[in-house]
C-alpha positions as CSV (number, residue, x, y, z in Angstrom):
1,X,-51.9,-147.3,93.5
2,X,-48.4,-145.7,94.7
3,X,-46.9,-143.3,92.1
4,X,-43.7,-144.3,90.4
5,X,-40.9,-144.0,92.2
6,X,-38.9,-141.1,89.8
7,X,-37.3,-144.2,88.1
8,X,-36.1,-146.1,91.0
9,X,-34.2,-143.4,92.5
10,X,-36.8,-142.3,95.4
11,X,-37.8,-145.7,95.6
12,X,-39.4,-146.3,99.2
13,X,-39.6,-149.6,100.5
14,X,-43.5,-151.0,100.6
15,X,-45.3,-151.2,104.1
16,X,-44.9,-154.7,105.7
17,X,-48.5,-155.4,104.3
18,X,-47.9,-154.9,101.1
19,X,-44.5,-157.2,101.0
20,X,-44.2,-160.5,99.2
21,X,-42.3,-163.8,98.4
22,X,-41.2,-163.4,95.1
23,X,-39.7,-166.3,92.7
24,X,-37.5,-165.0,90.0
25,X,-36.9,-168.0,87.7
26,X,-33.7,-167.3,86.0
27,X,-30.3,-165.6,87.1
28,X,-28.7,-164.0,84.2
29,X,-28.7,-159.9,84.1
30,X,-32.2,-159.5,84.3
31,X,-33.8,-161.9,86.7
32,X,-30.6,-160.7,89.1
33,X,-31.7,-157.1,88.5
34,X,-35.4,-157.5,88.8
35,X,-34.4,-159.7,92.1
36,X,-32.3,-156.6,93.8
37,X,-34.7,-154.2,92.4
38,X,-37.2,-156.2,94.6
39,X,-35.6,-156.6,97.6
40,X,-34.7,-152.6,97.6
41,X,-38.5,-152.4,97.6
42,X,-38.8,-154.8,100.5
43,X,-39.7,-157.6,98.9
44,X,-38.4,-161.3,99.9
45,X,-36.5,-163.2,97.2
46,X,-35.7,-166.4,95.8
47,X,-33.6,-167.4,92.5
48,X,-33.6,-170.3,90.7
49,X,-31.4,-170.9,88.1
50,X,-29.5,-174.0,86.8
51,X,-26.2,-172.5,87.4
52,X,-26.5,-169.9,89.4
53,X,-23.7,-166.9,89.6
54,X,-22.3,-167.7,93.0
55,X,-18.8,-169.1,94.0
56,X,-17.2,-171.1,91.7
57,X,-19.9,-171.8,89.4
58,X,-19.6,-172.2,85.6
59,X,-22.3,-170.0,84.7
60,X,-21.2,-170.1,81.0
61,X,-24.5,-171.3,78.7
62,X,-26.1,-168.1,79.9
63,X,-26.5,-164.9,77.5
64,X,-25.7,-163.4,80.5
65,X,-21.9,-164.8,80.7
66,X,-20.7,-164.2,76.4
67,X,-22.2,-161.2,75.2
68,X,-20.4,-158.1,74.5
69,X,-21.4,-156.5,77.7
70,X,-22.2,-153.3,76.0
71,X,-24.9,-150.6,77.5
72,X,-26.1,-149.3,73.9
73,X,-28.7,-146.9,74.1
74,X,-28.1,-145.9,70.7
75,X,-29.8,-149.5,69.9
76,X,-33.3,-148.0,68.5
77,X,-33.4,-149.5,65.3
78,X,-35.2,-153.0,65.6
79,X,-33.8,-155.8,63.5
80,X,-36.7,-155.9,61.3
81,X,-36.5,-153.1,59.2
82,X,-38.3,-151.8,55.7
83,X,-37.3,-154.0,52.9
84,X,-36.4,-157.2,55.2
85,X,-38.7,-159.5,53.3
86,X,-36.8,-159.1,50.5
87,X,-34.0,-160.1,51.9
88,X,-35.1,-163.3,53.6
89,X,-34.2,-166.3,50.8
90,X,-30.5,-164.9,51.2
91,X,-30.8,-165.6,55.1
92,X,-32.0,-169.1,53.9
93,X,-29.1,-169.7,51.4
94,X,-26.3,-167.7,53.3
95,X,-25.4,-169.7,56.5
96,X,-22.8,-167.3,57.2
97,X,-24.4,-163.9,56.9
98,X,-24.9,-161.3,59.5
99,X,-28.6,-162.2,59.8
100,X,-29.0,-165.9,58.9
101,X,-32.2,-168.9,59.2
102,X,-31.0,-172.5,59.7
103,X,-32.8,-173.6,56.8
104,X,-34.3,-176.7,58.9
105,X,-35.9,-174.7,61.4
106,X,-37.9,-172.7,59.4
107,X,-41.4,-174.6,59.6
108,X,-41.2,-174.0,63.5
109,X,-40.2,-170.5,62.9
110,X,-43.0,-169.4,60.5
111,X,-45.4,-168.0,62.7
112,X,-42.3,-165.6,64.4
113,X,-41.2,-164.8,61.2
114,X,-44.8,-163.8,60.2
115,X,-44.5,-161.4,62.8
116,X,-41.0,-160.3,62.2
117,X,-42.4,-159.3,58.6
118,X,-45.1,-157.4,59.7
119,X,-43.2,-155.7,61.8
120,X,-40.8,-153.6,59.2
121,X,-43.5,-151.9,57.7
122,X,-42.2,-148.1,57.7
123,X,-45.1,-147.2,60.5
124,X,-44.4,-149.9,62.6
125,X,-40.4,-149.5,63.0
126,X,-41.3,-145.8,63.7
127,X,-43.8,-147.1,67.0
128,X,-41.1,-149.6,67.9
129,X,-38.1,-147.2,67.8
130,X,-40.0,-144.7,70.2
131,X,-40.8,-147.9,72.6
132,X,-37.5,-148.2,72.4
133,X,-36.0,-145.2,72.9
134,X,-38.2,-144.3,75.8
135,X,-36.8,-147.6,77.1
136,X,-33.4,-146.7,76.6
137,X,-33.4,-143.2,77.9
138,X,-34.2,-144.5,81.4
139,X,-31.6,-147.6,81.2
140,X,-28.6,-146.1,83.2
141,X,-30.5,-144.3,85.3
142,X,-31.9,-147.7,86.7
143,X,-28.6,-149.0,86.8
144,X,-27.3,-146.9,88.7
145,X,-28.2,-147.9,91.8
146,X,-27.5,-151.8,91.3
147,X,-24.1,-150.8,90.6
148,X,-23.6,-148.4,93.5
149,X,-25.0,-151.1,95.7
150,X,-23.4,-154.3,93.8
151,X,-19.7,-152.5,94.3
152,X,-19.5,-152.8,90.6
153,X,-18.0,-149.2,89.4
154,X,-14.9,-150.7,88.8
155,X,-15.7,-152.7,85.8
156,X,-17.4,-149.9,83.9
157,X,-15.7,-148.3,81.1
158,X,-17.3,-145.3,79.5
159,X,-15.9,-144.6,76.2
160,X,-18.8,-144.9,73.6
161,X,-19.5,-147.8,70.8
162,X,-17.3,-147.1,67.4
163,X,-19.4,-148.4,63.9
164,X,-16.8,-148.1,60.7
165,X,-17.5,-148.0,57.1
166,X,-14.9,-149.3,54.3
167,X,-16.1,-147.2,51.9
168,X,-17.8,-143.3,51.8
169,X,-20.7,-145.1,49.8
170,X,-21.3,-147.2,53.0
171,X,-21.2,-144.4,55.0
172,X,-24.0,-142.3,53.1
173,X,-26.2,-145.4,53.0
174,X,-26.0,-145.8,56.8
175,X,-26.6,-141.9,57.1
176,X,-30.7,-142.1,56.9
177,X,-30.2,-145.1,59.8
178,X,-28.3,-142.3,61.7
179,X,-30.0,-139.4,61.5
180,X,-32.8,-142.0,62.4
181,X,-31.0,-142.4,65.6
182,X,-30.4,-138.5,66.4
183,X,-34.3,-138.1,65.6
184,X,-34.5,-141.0,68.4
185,X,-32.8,-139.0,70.9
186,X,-29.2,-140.6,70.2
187,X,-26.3,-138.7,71.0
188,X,-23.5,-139.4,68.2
189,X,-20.7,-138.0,66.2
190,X,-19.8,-139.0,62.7
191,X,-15.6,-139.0,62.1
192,X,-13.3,-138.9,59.4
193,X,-10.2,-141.2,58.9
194,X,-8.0,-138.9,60.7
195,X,-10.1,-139.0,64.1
196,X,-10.7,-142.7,64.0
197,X,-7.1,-143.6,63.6
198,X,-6.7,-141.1,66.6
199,X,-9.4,-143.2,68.6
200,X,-8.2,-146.6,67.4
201,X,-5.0,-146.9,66.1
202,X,-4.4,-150.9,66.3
203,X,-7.3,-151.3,63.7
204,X,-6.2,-151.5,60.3
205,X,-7.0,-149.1,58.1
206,X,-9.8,-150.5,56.4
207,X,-12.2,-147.6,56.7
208,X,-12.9,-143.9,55.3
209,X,-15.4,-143.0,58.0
210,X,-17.2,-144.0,61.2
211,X,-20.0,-142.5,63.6
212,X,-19.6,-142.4,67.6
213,X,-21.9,-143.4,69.7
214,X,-20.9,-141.1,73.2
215,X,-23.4,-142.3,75.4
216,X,-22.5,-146.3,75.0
217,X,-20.4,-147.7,77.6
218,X,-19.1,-151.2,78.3
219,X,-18.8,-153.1,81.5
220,X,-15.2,-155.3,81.5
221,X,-17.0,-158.7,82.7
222,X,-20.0,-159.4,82.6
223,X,-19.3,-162.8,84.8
224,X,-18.3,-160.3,87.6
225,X,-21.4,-158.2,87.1
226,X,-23.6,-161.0,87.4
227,X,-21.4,-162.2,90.4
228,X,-21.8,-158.7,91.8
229,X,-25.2,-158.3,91.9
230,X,-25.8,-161.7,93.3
231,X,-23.9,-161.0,96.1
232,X,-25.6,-157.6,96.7
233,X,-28.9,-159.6,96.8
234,X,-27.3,-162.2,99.5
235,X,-26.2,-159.4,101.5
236,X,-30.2,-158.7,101.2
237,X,-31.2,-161.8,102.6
238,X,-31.9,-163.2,98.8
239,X,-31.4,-167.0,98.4
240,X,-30.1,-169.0,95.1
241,X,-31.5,-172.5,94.6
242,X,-30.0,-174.3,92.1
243,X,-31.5,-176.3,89.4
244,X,-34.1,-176.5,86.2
245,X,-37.4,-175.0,87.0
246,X,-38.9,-178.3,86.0
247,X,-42.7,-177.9,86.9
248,X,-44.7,-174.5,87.3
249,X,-48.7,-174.0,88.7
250,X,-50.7,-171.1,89.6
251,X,-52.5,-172.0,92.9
252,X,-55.4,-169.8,94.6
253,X,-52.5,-168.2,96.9
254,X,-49.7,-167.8,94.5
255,X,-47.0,-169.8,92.6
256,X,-45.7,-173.7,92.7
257,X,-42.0,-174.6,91.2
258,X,-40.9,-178.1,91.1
259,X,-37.0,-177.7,91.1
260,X,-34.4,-179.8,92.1
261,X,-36.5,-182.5,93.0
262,X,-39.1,-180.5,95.7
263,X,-41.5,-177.6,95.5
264,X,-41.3,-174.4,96.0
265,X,-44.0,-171.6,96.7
266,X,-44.0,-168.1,97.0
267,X,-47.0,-165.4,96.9
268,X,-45.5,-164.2,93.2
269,X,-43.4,-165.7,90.4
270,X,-41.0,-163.9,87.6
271,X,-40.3,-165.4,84.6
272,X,-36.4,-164.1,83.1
273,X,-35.3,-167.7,81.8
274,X,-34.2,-165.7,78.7
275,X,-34.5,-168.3,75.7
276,X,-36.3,-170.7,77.7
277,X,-38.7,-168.4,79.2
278,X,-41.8,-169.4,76.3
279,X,-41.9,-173.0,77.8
280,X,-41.9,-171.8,81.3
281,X,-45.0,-169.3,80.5
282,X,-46.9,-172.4,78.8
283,X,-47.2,-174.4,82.2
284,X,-49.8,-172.1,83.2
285,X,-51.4,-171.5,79.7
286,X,-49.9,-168.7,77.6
287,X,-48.1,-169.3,74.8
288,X,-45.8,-166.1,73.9
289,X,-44.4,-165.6,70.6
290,X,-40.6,-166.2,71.4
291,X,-37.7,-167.2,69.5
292,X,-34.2,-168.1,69.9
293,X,-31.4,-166.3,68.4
294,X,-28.0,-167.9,68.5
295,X,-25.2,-165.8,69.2
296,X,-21.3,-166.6,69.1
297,X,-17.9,-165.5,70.3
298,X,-14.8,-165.9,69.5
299,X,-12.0,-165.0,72.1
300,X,-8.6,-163.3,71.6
301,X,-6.6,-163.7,75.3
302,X,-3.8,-161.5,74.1
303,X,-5.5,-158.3,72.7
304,X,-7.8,-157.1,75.1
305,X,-5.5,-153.8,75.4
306,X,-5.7,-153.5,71.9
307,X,-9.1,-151.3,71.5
308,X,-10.7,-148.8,73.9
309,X,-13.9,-149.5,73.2
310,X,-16.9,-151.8,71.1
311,X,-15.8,-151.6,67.1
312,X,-17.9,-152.9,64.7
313,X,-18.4,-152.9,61.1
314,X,-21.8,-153.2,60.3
315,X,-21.5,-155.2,56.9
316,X,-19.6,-158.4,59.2
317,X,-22.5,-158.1,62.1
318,X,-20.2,-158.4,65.0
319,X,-18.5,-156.4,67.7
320,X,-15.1,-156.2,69.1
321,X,-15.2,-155.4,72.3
322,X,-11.8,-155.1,74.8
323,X,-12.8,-157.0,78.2
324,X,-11.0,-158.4,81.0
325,X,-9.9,-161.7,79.8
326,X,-9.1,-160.2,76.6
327,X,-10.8,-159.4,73.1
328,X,-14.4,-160.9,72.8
329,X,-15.7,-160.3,69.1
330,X,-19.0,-161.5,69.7
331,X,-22.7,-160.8,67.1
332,X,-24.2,-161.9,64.6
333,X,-28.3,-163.3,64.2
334,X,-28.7,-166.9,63.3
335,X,-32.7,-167.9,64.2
336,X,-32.1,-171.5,64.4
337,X,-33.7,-172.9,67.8
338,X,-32.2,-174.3,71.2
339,X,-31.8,-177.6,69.9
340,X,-29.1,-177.3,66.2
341,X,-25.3,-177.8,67.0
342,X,-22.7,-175.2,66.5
343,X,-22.2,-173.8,63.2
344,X,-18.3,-173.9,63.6
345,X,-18.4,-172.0,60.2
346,X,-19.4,-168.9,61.8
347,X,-17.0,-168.5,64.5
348,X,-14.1,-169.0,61.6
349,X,-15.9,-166.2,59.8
350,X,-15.5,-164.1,62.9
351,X,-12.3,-165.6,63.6
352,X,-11.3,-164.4,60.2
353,X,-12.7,-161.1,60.3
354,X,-11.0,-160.0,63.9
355,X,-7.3,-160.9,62.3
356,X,-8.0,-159.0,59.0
357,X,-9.4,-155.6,61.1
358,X,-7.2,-155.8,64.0
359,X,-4.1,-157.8,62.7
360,X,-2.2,-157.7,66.0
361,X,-4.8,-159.9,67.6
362,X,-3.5,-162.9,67.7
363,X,-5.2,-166.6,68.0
364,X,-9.1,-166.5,69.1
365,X,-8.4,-169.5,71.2
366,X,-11.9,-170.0,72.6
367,X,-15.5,-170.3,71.0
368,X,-19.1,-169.8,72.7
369,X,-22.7,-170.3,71.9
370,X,-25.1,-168.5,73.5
371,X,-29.4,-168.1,73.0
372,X,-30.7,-164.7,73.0
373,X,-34.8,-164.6,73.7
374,X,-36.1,-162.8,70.5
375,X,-39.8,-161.6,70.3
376,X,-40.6,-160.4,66.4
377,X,-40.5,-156.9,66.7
378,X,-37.2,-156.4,69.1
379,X,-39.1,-155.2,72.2
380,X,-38.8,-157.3,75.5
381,X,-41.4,-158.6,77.3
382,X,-42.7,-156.8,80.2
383,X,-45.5,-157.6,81.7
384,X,-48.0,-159.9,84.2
385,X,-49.1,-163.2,82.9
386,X,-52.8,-163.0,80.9
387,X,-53.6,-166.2,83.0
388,X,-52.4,-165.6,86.1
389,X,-52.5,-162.4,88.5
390,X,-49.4,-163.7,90.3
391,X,-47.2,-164.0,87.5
392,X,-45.0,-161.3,86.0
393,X,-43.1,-161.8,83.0
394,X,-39.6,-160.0,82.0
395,X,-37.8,-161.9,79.1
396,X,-37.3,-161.5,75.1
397,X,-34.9,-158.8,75.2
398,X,-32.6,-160.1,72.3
399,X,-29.8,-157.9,72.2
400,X,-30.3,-155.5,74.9
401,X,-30.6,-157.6,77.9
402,X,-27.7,-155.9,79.6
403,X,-28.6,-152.2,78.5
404,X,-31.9,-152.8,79.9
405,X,-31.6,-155.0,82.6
406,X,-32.1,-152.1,85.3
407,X,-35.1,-150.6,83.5
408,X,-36.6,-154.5,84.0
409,X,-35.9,-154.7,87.0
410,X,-37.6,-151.8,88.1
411,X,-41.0,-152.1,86.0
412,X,-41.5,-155.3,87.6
413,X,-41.0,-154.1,90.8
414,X,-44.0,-151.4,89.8
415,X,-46.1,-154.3,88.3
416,X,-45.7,-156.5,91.7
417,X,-45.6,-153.8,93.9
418,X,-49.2,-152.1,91.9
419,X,-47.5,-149.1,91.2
420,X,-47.8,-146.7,88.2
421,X,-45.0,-147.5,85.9
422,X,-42.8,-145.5,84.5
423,X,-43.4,-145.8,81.1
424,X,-46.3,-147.5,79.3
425,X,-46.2,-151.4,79.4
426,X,-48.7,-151.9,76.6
427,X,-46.3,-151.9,74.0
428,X,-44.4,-154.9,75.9
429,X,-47.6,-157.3,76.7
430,X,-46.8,-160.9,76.8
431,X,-50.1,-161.3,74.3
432,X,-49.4,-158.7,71.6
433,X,-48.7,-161.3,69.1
434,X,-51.8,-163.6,69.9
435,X,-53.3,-163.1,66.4
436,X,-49.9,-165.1,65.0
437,X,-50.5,-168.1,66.9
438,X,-47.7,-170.3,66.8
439,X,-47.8,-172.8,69.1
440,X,-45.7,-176.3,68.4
C-alpha cells in the first residue's frame, strides 16, 4: 500500500505496473474529476456519457449543466434533521414546499425514506456532519489542481454564499443551525441590515439579518467547467464515447460496457451516472439505496450583474446565484423519481419569489429540470463495489456534487490505485443501508 498522496498535491504518478484502463461511466463534475484525477496518476481513461461535454454538445439533462455552481463547504448540515418526521405529511400535501414528495411515488420511495428517518436522530446528524465536514475541509484543496490544469481560474468568483432572514425571530431560530456550523469548522459572519444592504443592495429590503458564509465561492458556468476539464483530460490522452451505458459485466480480468451498440473493456470501471448510477450498480448485483431528487431553475438573462454572490432565503429553499448567462435561481427538494413530468408549479413559485426579492430582475425566461443522486443520510457514495473488486463507485452526492467533486476524484484514484485514503471511506460504503432493502 502507497501512502496518501497529502490530498492530491504530492501526487506521483504509479509505476507502469501498477497502471490501468479505467472506465468512468458518466461525464458530469464528478466522473470528469475522478477521470483527470486518474490520468494525473497515470492511469488510461475512457468516458462514457450520453452527452458528453465536448464541442458543441447539449449537455443540458445533466446535474452537472443547472445547478447553482456553488463550492459550499459550509454545507454540514444533512437534509434529514431532528424533528423531520414530523414534518413529512406536509411534504405529502404541499407540492410546492422547499422539501416536497410527489405523493405517487411514495410506495417506491418507502424504503429511502425509512432511511432518511433514521437518520435525523440527534446522534446520527452529529456522525454525519463530521463525515461531512472532514469531506468538506479537503474540497478546494482537491480542486485546485483540476482547475490549474483545466485553465479554469477565470470562471471562479470568491465572494462567499449570503443566507437572509425576514424577521429577527427567523434569525434566532436559525442560530442553533449556525453555531452548529462554526462547531463544524465553518467559517461565517452574522450581519445586520446595514452590512447586507452594503453587500447587496439590488435586493429588496425584505430582511433584518443574514449570516456570511466567507469560505463559499461560485464558479460562473458550470457548462465551461465541465468543458474545461474535459479538455484537460483530452490533452491527457483521455477519450469520450458517447452514448447510454446500456449493458454492464464483471469478467475474471475486469469490466464489460455495452454502449453505443459495441463493447467495451477495461481492467477497472467507475460508476458517476449521478441519478442513474443505482441501475448501473445492479448489473453486477448490488443494489444501493439511491434516490432521485428533482431540482429546478428558473433563469433571469438580464440580471446576472445584479448580485455578487449565492442569496438565499432559507424559508423559499432556493438560491440566487449571479452566473455568466445571467441570474440562475435554482433549489429546492422534490423526491419524486426519474420518470414524473415537470411540476411547472414550482418554477412559478421560484419565478415568483426572484421578482419579489430582487425586483429589478426582469422575466425568468427559461426553465430546467435536473436529477440529483440522493442517498438517505446526505453523504455520497465512495467506495468499491461489494461484488466486484474491479468496480469503484462515486455517485449520491445530492447537493454537493460540485463542492466535492475534486475530493471524489481523488479517493478513487486511492481506491484504484490501493492507496491509503485520505479520509475514512467507511462512512461512504455503497452497502451501509443493506439492512433497508429496497429493491423494486
Amino acid at each position: 500500500m502507497q501512502e496518501p498522496g497529502a490530498i492530491g498535491l504530492g501526487l506521483l504518478p504509479l509505476p507502469e505496473t501498477e497502471r490501468r484502463h479505467v472506465l468512468v461511466i458518466g461525464a458530469g463534475l464528478v466522473g470528469l474529476s475522478s477521470a483527470l484525477w486518474l490520468q494525473k496518476a497515470g492511469h488510461r481513461v475512457t468516458l462514457v456519457d450520453r452527452e458528453p461535454p465536448l464541442g458543441n454538445a447539449s449537455f443540458e439533462q445533466a446535474c452537472s449543466y443547472g445547478n447553482a455552481c456553488t463550492v459550499a463547504p459550509h454545507s454540514v448540515v444533512p437534509v434529514a434533521t431532528p424533528g423531520v418526521a414530523w414534518r413529512v405529511p406536509g411534504m405529502l400535501l404541499n407540492p410546492l414546499g422547499p422539501l416536497a414528495i410527489v405523493w405517487r411515488y411514495l410506495p417506491h420511495l418507502s424504503p429511502w425514506l425509512r432511511a432518511f428517518l433514521a437518520s435525523s436522530g440527534t446522534v446520527e446528524v452529529e456522525r454525519i456532519a463530521t463525515v461531512l465536514s472532514n469531506l468538506l475541509a479537503q474540497s478546494d484543496a482537491a480542486w485546485r489542481p483540476l482547475i490549474d490544469e483545466s485553465g479554469a481560474q477565470a470562471l471562479e468568483r470568491r465572494d462567499g454564499c449570503l443566507y437572509l432572514y425576514k424577521t429577527e425571530a427567523q434569525f434566532q431560530a436559525a442560530e442553533s443551525e449556525a453555531s452548529f456550523r462554526e462547531r463544524h469548522g465553518v467559517a461565517l459572519d452574522r450581519l445586520d441590515k446595514a452590512a447586507i444592504r452594503d453587500l447587496e443592495p439590488n435586493l429588496a429590503p425584505l430582511y433584518q439579518r443574514g449570516v456570511l458564509f466567507r469560505d463559499a465561492y461560485t464558479f460562473s458556468s458550470p457548462r465551461l467547467l465541465a468543458f474545461a476539464l474535459a479538455e484537460a483530460i483530452v490533452r491527457r490522452g483521455g477519450t469520450f464515447v458517447g452514448g447510454e451505458a446500456s449493458g454492464l459485466e464483471a469478467t475474471e480480468t475486469g469490466i464489460r460496457v455495452w454502449v453505443a451498440g459495441g463493447e467495451l473493456h477495461a481492467d477497472h470501471a467507475v460508476v458517476a451516472g449521478g441519478a442513474w448510477s443505482r441501475a448501473l450498480a445492479r448489473k453486477i448485483g448490488d443494489d444501493v439505496l439511491l434516490d432521485t431528487e428533482r431540482g429546478y431553475h428558473v433563469l433571469f438573462p438580464a440580471a446576472g450583474a445584479l448580485l455578487k454572490r449565492p442569496v438565499c432565503y432559507p424559508e423559499h429553499g432556493f438560491y440566487m446565484t449571479p452566473m455568466a448567462d445571467g441570474l440562475r435561481a435554482a433549489g429546492t427538494v422534490e423526491l419524486g423519481g426519474l420518470k414524473a413530468p415537470p411540476n411547472r408549479g414550482r418554477t412559478a413559485m421560484i419565478r415568483n419569489g426572484v421578482q419579489t426579492l430582487l425586483p429589478a430582475a426582469g422575466e425568468g425566461t427559461r426553465e430546467w429540470l435536473g436529477f440529483r443522486p440522493s442517498m438517505p443520510d446526505s453523504l455520497p457514495v465512495v467506495g468499491n463495489s461489494p461484488t466486484s473488486p474491479n468496480m469503484t463507485y462515486a455517485f449520491g452526492h445530492g447537493h454537493l456534487g460540485l463542492t466535492l467533486a475534486g475530493i471524489t476524484g481523488l479517493l478513487v484514484v486511492d481506491l484504484i490505485s490501493k492507496r491509503k485514503p485520505a479520509i475514512d471511506l467507511s462512512p461512504l460504503r455503497p452497502d451501509r443501508f443493506s439492512r433497508f432493502g429496497g429493491r423494486r
